[in-house]
ROVOMI-49522 format. One line per 4 residues: number of its first residue (from 1); their letters; for each residue x, y, z of C-alpha. Coordinates in Angstrom, 2 decimals. Example, Ala and Ser with C-alpha at 12.3 -4.5 7.8 and 13.67 -1.06 7.14 Angstrom:
1 = as = 12.30:-4.50:7.80  13.67:-1.06:7.14 .
//
This chain:
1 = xxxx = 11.28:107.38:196.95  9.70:110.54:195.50  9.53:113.08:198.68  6.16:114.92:198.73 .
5 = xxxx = 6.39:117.92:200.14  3.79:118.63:202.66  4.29:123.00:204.27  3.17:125.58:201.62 .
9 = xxxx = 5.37:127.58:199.72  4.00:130.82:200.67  5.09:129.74:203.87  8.62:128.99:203.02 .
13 = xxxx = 9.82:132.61:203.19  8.20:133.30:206.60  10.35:130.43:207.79  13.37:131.45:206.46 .
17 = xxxx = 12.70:135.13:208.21  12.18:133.26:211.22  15.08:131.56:211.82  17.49:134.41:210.71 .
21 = xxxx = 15.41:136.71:213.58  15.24:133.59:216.06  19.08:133.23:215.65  20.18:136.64:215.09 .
25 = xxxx = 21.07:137.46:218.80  23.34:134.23:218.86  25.00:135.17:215.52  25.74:139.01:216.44 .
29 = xxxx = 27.28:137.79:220.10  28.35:134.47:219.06  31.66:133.05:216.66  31.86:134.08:213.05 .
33 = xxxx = 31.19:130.46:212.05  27.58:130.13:213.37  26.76:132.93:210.46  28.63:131.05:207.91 .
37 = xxxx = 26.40:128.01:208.82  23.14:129.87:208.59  23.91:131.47:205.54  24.96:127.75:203.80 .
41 = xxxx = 21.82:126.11:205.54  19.41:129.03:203.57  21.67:128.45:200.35  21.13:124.62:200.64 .
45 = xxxx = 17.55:124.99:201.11  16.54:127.74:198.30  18.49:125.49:195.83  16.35:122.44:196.72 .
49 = xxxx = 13.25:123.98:196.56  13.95:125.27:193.48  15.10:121.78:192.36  19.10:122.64:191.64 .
53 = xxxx = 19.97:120.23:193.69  18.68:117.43:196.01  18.46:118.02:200.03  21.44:116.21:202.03 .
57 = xxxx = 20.78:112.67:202.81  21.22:111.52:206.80  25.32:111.00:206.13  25.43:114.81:205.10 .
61 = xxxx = 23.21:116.31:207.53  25.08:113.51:209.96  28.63:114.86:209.23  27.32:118.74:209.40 .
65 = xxxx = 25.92:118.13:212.61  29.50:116.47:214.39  30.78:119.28:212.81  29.07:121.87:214.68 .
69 = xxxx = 30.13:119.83:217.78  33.06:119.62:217.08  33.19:123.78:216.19  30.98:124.48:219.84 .
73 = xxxx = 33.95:122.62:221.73  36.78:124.11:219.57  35.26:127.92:220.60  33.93:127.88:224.03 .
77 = xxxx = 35.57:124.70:225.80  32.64:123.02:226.32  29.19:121.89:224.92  27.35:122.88:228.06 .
81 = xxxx = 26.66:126.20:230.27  24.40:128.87:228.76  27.57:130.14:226.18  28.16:126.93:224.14 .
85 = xxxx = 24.83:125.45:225.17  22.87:128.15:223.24  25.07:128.15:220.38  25.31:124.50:220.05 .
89 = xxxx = 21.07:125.04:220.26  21.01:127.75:217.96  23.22:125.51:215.06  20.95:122.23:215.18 .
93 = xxxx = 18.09:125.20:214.94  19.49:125.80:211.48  20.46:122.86:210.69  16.66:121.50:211.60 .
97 = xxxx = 15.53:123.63:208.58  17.17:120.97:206.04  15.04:118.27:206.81  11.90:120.26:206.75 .
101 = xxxx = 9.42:117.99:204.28  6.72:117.09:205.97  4.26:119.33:207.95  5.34:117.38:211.35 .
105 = xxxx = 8.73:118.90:210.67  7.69:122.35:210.35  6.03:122.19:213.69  9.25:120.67:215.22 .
109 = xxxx = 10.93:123.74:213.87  8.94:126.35:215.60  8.32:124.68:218.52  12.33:124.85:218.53 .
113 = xxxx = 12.09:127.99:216.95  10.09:128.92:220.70  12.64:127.80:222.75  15.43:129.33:220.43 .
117 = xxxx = 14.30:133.25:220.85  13.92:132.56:224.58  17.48:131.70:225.32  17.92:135.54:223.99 .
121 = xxxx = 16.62:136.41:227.17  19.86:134.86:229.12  22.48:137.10:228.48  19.95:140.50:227.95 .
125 = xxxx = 16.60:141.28:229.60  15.80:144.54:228.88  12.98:146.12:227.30  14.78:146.13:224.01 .
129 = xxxx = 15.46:143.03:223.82  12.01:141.63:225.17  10.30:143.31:222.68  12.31:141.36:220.22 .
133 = xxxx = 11.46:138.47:221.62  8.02:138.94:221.15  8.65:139.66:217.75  10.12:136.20:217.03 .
137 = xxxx = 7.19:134.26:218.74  5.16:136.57:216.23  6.54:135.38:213.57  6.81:132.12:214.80 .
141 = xxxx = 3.20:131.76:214.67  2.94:133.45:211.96  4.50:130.13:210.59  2.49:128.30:212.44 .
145 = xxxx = -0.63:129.64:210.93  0.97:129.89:207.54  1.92:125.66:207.28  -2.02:125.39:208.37 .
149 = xxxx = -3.26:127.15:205.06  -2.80:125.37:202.06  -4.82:128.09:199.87  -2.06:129.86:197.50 .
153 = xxxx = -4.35:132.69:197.28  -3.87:133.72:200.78  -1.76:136.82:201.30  1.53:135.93:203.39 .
157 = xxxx = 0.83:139.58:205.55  -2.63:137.98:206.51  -0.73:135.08:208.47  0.94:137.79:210.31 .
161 = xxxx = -2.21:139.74:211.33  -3.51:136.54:212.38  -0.84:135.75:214.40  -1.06:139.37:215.55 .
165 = xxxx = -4.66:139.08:216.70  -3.62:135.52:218.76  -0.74:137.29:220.53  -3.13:140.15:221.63 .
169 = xxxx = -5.60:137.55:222.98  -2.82:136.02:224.93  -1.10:138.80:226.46  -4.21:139.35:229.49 .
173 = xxxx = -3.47:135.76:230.26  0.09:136.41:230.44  -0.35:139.44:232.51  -2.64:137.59:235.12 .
177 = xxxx = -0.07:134.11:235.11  2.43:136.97:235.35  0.59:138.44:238.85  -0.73:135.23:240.39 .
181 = xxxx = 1.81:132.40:239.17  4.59:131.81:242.21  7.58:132.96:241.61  10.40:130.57:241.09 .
185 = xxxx = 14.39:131.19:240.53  14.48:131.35:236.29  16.67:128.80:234.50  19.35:131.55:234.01 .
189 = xxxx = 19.84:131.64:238.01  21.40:128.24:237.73  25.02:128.30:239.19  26.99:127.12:236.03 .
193 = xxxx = 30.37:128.60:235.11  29.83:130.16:231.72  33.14:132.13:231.96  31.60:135.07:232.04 .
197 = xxxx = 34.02:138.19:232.65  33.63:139.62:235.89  32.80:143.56:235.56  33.27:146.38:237.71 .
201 = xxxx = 35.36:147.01:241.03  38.25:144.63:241.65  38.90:143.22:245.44  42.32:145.13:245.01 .
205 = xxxx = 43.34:148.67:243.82  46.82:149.53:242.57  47.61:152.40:240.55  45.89:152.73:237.14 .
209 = xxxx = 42.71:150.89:238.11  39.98:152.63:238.79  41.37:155.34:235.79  40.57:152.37:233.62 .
213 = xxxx = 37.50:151.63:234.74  36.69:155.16:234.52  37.13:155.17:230.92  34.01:153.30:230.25 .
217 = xxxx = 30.33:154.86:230.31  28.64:151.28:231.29  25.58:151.48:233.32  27.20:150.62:236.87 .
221 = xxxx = 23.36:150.70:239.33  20.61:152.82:239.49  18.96:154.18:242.74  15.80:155.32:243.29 .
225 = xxxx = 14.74:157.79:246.89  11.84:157.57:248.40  12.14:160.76:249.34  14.92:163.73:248.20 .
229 = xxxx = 18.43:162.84:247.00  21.21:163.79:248.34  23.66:166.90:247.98  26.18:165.68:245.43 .
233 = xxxx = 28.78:166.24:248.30  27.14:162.94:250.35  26.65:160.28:247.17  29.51:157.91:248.42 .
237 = xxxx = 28.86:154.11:246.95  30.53:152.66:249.23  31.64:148.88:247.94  35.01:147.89:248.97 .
241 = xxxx = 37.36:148.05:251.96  41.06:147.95:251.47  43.23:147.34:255.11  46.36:145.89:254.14 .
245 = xxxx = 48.61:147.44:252.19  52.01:145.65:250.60  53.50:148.85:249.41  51.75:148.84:245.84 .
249 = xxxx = 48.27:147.30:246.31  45.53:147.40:248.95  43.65:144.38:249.53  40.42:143.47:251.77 .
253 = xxxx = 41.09:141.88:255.09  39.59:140.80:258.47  41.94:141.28:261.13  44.36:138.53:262.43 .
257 = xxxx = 42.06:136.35:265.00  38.69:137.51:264.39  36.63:134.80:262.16  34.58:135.31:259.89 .
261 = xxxx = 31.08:134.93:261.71  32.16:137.93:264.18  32.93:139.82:261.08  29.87:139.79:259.08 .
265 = xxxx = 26.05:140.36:259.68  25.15:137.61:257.58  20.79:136.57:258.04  19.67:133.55:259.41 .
269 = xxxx = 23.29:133.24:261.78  23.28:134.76:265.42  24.04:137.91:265.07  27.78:139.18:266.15 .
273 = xxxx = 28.13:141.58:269.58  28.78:144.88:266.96  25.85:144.38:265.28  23.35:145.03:268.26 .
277 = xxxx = 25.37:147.81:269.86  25.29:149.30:266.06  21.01:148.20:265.50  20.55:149.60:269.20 .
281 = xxxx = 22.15:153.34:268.99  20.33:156.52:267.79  19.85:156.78:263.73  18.59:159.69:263.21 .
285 = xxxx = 17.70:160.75:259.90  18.46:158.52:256.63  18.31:157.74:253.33  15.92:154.89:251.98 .
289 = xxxx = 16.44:153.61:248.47  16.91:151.04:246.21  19.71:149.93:244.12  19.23:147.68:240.82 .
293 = xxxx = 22.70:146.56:240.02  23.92:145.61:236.89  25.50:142.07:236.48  29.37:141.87:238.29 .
297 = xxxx = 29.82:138.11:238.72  31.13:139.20:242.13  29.70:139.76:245.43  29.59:143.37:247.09 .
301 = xxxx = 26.88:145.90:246.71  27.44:149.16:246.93  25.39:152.09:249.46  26.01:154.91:251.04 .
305 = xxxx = 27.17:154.47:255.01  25.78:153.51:257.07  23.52:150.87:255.21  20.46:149.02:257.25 .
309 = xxxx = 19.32:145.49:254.43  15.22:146.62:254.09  14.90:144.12:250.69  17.58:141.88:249.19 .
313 = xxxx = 19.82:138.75:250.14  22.83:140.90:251.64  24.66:141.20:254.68  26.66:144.13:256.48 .
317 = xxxx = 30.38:143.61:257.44  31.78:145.22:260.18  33.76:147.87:257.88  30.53:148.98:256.85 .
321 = xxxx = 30.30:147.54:253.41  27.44:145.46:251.91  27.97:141.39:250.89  25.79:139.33:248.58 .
325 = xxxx = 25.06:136.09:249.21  26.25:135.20:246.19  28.06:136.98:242.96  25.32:138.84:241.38 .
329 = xxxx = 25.02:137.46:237.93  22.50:139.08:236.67  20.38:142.45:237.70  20.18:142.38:241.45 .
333 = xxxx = 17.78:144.82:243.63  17.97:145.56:246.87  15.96:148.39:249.60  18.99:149.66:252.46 .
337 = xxxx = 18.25:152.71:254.42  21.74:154.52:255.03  22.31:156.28:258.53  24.92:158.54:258.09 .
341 = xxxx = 25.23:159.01:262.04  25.58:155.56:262.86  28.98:155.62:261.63  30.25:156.99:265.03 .
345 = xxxx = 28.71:153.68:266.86  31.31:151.53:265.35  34.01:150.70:267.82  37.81:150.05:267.09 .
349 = xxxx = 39.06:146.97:268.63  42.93:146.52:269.82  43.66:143.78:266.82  41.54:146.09:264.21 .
353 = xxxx = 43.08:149.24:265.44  46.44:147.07:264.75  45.48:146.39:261.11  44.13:149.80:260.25 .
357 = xxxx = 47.85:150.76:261.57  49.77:148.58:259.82  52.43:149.45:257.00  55.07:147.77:254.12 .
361 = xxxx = 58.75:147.56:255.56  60.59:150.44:255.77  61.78:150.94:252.19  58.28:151.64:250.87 .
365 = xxxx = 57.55:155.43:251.43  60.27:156.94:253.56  59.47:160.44:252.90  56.22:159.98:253.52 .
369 = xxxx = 56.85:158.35:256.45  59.12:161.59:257.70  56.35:163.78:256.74  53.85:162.37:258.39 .
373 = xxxx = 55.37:161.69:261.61  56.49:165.58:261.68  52.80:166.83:261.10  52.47:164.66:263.97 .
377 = xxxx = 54.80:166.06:266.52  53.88:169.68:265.20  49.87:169.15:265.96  47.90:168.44:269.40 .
381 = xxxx = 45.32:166.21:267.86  44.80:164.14:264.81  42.21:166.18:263.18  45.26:169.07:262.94 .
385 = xxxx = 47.07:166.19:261.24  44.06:165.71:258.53  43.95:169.20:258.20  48.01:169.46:257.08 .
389 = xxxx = 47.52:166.40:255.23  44.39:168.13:253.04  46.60:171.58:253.04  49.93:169.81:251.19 .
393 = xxxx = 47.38:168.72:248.70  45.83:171.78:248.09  49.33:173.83:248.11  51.42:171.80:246.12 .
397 = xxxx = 51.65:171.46:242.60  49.39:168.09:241.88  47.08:167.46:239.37  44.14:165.11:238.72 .
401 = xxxx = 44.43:163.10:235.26  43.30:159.57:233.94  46.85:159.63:232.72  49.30:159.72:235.20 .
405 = xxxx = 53.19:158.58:234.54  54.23:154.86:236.07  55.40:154.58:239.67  57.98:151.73:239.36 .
409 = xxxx = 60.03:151.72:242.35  58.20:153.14:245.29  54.24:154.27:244.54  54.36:156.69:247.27 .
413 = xxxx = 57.39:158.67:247.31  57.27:158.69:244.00  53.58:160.53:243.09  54.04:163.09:246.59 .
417 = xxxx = 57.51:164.69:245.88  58.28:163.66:242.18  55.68:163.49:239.82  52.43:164.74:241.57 .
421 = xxxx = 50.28:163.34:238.78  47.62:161.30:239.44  44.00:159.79:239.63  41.73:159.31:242.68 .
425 = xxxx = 43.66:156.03:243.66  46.77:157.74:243.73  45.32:160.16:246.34  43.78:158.10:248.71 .
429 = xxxx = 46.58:155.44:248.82  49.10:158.02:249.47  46.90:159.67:251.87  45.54:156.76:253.85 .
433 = xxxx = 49.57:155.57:254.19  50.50:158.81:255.42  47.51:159.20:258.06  48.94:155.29:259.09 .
437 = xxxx = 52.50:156.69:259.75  51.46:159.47:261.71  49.39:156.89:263.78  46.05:157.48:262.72 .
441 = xxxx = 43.64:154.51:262.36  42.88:155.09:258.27  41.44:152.59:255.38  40.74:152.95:251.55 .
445 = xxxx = 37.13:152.57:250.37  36.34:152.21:247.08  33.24:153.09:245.17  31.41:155.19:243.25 .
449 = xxxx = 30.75:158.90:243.58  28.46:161.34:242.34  25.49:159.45:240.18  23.61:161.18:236.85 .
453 = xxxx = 19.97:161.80:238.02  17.17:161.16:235.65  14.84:164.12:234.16  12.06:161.90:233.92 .
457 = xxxx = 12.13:159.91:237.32  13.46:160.25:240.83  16.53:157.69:240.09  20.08:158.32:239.91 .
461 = xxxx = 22.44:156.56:236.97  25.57:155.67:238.21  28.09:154.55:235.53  31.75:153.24:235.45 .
465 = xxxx = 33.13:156.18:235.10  31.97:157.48:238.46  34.35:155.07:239.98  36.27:156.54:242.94 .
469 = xxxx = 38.05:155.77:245.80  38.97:157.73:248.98  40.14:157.70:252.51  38.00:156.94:256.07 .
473 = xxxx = 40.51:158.04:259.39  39.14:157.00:262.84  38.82:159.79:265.18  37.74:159.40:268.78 .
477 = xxxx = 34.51:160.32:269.78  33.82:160.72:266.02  34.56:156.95:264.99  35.21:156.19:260.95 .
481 = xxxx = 34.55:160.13:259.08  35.39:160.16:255.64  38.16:162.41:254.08  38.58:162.74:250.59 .
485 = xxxx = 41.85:163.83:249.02  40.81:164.26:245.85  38.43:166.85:246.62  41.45:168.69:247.79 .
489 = xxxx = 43.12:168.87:244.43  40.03:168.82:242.20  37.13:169.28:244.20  34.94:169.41:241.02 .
493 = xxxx = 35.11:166.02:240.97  32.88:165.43:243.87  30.49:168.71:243.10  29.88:168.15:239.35 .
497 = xxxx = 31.31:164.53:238.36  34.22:163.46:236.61  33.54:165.48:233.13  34.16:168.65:235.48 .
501 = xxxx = 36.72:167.25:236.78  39.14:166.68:233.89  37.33:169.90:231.80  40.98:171.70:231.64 .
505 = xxxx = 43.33:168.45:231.64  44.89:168.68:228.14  45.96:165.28:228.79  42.11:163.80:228.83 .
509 = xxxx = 40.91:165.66:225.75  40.62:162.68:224.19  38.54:160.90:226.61  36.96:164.26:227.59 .
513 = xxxx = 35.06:164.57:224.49  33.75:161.21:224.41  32.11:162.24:227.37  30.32:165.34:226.72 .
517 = xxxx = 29.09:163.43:223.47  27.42:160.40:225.89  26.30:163.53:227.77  24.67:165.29:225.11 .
521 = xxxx = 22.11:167.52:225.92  20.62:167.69:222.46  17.99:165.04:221.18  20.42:162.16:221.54 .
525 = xxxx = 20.44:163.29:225.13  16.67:163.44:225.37  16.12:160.02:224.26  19.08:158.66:226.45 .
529 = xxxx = 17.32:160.01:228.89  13.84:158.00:228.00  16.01:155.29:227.32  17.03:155.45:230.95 .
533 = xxxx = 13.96:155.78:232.41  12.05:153.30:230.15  15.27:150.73:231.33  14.49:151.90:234.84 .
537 = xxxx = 10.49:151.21:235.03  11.34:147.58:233.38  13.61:146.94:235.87  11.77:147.90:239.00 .
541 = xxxx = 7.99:146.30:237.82  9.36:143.53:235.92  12.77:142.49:236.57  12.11:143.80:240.39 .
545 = xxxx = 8.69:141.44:240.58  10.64:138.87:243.23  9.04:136.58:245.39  8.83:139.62:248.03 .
549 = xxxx = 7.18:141.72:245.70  4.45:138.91:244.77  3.79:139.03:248.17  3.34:142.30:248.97 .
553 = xxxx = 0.85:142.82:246.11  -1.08:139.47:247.10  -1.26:140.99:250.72  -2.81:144.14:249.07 .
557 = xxxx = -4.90:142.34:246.69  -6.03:139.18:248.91  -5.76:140.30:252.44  -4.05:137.18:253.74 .
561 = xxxx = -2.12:134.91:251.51  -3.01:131.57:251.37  -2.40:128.90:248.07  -5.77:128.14:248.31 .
565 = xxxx = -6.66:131.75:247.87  -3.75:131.88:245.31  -5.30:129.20:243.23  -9.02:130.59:243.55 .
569 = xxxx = -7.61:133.96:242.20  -6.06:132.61:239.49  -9.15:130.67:238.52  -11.10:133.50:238.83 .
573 = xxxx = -8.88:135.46:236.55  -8.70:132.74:233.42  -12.26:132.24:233.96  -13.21:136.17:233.62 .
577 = xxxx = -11.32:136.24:230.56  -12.44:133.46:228.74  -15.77:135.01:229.57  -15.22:138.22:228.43 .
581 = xxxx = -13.98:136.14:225.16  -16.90:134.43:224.60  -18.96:137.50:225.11  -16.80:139.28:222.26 .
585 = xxxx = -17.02:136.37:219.96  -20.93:135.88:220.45  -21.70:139.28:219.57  -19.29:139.83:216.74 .
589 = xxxx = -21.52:139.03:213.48  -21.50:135.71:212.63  -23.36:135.04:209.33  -22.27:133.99:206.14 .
593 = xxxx = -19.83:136.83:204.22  -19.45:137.07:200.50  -15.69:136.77:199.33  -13.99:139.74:197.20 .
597 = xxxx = -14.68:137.39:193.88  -18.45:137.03:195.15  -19.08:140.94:196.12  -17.59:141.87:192.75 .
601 = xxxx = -20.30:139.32:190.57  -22.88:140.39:193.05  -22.43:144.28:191.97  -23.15:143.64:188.28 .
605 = xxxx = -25.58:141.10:188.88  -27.60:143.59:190.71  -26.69:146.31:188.32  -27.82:144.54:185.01 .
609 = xxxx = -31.42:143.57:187.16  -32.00:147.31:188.06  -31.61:148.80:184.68  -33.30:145.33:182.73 .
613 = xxxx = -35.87:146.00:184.92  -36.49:142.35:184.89  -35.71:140.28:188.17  -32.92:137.44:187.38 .
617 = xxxx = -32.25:134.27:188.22  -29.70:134.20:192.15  -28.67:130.63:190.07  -27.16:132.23:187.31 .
621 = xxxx = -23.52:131.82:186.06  -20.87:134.64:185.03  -21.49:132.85:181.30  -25.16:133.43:181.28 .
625 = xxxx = -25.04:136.93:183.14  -22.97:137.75:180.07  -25.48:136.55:177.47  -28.67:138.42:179.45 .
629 = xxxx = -25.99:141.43:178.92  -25.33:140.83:175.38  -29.52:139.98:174.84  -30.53:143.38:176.45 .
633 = xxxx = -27.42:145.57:175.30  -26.06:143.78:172.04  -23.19:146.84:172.08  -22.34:145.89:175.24 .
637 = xxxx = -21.41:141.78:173.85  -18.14:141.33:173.53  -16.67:143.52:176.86  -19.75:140.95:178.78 .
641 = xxxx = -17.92:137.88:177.21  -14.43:139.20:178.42  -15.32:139.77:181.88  -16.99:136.74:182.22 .
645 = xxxx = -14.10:134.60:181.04  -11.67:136.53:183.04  -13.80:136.28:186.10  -14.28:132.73:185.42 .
649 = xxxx = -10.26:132.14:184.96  -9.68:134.54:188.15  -12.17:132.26:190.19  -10.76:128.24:189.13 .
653 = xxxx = -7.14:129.33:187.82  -5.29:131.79:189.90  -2.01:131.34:188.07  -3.80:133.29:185.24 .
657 = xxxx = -3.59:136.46:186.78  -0.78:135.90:189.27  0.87:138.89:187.64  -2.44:141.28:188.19 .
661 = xxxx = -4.36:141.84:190.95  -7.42:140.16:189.97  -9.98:142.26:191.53  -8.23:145.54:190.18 .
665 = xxxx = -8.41:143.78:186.92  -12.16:142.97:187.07  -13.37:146.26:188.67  -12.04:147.87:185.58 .
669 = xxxx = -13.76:145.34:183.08  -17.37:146.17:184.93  -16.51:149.95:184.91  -16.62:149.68:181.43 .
673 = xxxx = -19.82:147.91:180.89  -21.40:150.36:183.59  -20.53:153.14:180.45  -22.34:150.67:177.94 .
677 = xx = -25.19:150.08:180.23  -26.10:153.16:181.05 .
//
């Protein structure tokens, strides 16, 4: 049976843009064979349509599609979860394109086509990639007002202005759904193991792993004041605290017998005896801010100490650090207001004044141990002790470098009296143990330090390589105060960042310059620094517009919020608009308008009648116009009978001139009787 093919073939091409652009994020982030696929699916198809060969029968197009199966299970593991589900979506996408015939299956290819460019939006949600998005559901309807337009004469960039005009009429009712419409969890919230790599700060630190993480310039969170940053000096990030210690790593812990409940803050659950003594003591001045995190796929946050949960799904552990309720897997905001002072509120139980005391057997750090218990004996409080601690950093030959020499047999002895090389995890381990032999209370915190601010907005940019870690002793009457080691030995690193840090290490040169070219403070740095901001503003008023947020603005919009007055307000707001476009389309002109063809026989018509001097006939034909002409200017005959057949061939038989523009073509013919006329 003959197939009779039913979607235009100026519309063809705009299909074949569309799914390349629809695709294109899955092909860039996806495996190499999804590309190979597209490109044989376009081959396939532009040899059919040009009649080389015959489209693939059901068997074909059966076997092609268990292949791609077959290829989604061999790659990711699976054929569900947003990975292998959008790639498996993506490939029957393409594949849809070969059994395109009929108009029906156009539509079923850009209704697809919809769905395809919005899965983009899973693993990327900036502005960037939005605006792409919008760009494929341009020229998706493009498409769709292309396979609606059977006229060959119709210019394939008018489909896109059309579909231009449509998307601008839609975007005010998107903007009011967008205000008014509940918010729900989107489909990308749902818990499904995608195997995503987790990002960021470990639960552990060992030597050589925050200098790895500080090799990479990935956006880490940004924070926004609501009033003046801090000093440099005072941006601690907080996110992890280590207790135990095994003689290479430090780990999180909750001391042996408390549970978990008397540990953590957690809303909704009564809250533990700590908590109110902390909630109940004098603040005095803080901080207020919030943090947009980038994805981790784990579960701390990260704030200054000590942090109060304004906004967000968090809760505060006892060690001062801030818990998700869940790993954040995608951009997460939350509003804390940090209280420096309320550190010295915490109290130090018997069993966690045990842990925060406890070290690895006796072969781990003997030295140390000697060391420390002799700055001990030789001071009258344990602030004397910090103070010799800080000054055998500061007098001694040690250095700060991402690339410090292995510590195979014992980490500590090892980096203070051998090789004295090291990063900030080096410092604060070996610190922390040596406060713990002397019989100071101590813990490792790590974090981030330092943050980049913005020249266009009041936020901060934190990035991976700001990771840190340092020390926190407990002093009576003072509670948990922070020392940092580092600072001791390179105390640019706190004052001006890590860059200032390692600006004389020969050994970081490498690195080193890749930094100061991120940094650049030439027009690449200008537009990072839009970039930034731009990033910033999407995430706060878009990304940021939560449930909490709706209701805040309802509140101010609404006074009280009610679904009734929810669902009034959103009738009010469709119905405004489609008033305001009805108004528009009354008043726009709406009589009868001459095509190009028409205007063009109009021009001479009227010509010849103003210089004849004798009215003629609105009836007339092109033929007859041209015998008046040759009647009334007998030189002007033959160039008459040209334009009139050309006019006529232009008008019922396009093909003629398909290689001229035909009104180019006639303007010049009727230029030239204009000469002959006159």
């Amino acid at each position: 049976m003959m197939r009779v093919y039913q979607v235009p073939t100026h519309t063809r091409l705009w299909l074949v843009i569309t799914i390349i652009a629809c695709s294109l994020p899955q092909l860039i982030r996806g495996p190499a064979w999804q590309a190979g696929l597209v490109i044989l699916v376009m081959v396939i198809r532009a040899l059919a349509d040009r009649q080389r060969i015959r489209l693939p029968g059901k068997m074909v197009r059966g076997v092609l599609m268990a292949s791609v199966v077959g290829l989604t299970w061999f790659s990711f593991g699976r054929i569900y979860g947003p990975d292998a589900g959008v790639a498996l979506l993506v490939s029957l996408f393409s594949l849809k394109y070969l059994e395109v015939v009929r108009q029906r299956d156009a539509y079923v290819v850009i209704v697809l086509g919809y769905f395809v460019c919005a899965t983009a939006l899973l693993f990327e949600r900036g502005p960037g990639m939005f605006g792409y998005v919008l760009l494929c559901m341009l020229l998706l309807t493009a498409c769709l007002v292309g396979i609606n337009h059977s006229d060959t004469g119709v210019r394939p960039l008018a489909h896109l202005r059309r579909a231009g005009a449509l998307t601008l009429q839609a975007l005010p009712v998107m903007l009011v759904l967008f205000v008014l419409v509940p918010r729900v969890a989107p489909l990308w919230n749902m818990r499904i193991d995608s195997g995503q790599a987790r990002t960021g700060m470990s639960d552990s630190m060992a030597p050589g792993e925050i200098s790895e993480l500080s090799q990479s310039s990935d956006p880490a969170f940004r924070i926004a004041f609501d009033g003046p940053m801090p000093v440099p000096g005072e941006r601690y990030w907080r996110g992890l605290t280590l207790s135990h210690f095994d003689g290479r790593t430090w780990q999180q812990a909750i001391p042996r017998g408390m549970e978990k409940k008397d540990y953590l803050a957690e809303r909704g659950s009564p809250a533990p005896g700590w908590y109110k003594a902390l909630m109940s003591a004098e603040r005095g001045s803080g901080y207020r801010y919030q943090v947009i995190m980038e994805p981790t796929q784990r579960s701390w946050l990260f704030a200054m100490k000590v942090p109060v949960i304004e906004q967000g799904d968090a809760a505060l552990a006892r060690d001062m650090r801030l818990v998700a309720q869940k790993p954040v897997s995608e951009t997460f905001a939350y509003t804390v207001t940090s209280y420096p002072v309320l550190s010295g509120a915490m109290r130090l139980d018997s069993i966690e004044r045990e842990l925060m005391l406890s070290l690895p057997d006796q072969d781990v750090g003997r030295r140390a141990r000697g060391l420390a218990q002799q700055w001990r004996l030789d001071s009258s409080s344990a602030e004397e002790v910090v103070d010799r601690a800080l000054r055998y950093f500061r007098e001694h030959p040690f250095y700060y470098t991402l690339s410090p020499p292995p510590l195979p047999v014992d980490p500590v002895d090892e980096f203070l009296f051998m090789t004295r090389r090291g990063f900030c995890e080096h410092y604060a381990s070996s610190f922390t143990f040596m406060m713990r032999a002397a019989g100071i209370p101590a813990r490792v915190v790590v974090g981030y330090q330092g943050g980049e601010p913005n020249a266009l907005g009041s936020h901060l940019m934190v990035r991976q390589y700001d990771a840190h870690a340092w020390s926190e002793v407990w002093l009576e009457g003072r509670g948990w105060v922070r020392v940092d080691p580092t600072a001791a030995v390179a105390p640019d690193r706190v004052e001006n960042g890590l860059r200032a840090a390692l600006s004389d290490s020969a050994d970081d040169e490498p690195l080193l310059s890749g930094l100061q070219s991120f940094a650049n403070s030439g027009l690449l740095g200008r537009l990072r620094q839009w970039g930034d901001y731009v990033d910033f503003q999407w995430q706060t008023w878009v990304l940021g517009y939560n449930s909490q947020s709706q209701m805040s603005l309802l509140r101010q919009l609404l006074g009280s919020v009610s679904p009734l007055r929810i669902a009034l307000a959103l009738l009010a707001g469709i119905t405004l608009l489609l008033g305001l476009y009805t108004l528009f389309l009354l008043s726009r002109d709406r009589g009868y308008r001459q095509s190009p063809m028409e205007r063009e026989f109009w021009r001479l018509h009227q010509r010849v009648a103003s210089l004849s001097g004798v009215p003629l006939d609105t009836g007339i034909t092109p033929a007859q116009l041209a015998e008046r002409i040759a009647e009334r200017w007998p030189r002007a005959a033959e160039p008459a009978r040209q334009w009139a057949l050309q006019y006529q061939q232009a008008l019922y038989n396009p093909a003629v001139l398909a290689d001229n523009p035909r009104i180019r073509h006639l303007r010049r013919l009727r230029n030239r009787l204009y000469k002959l006329l006159d």
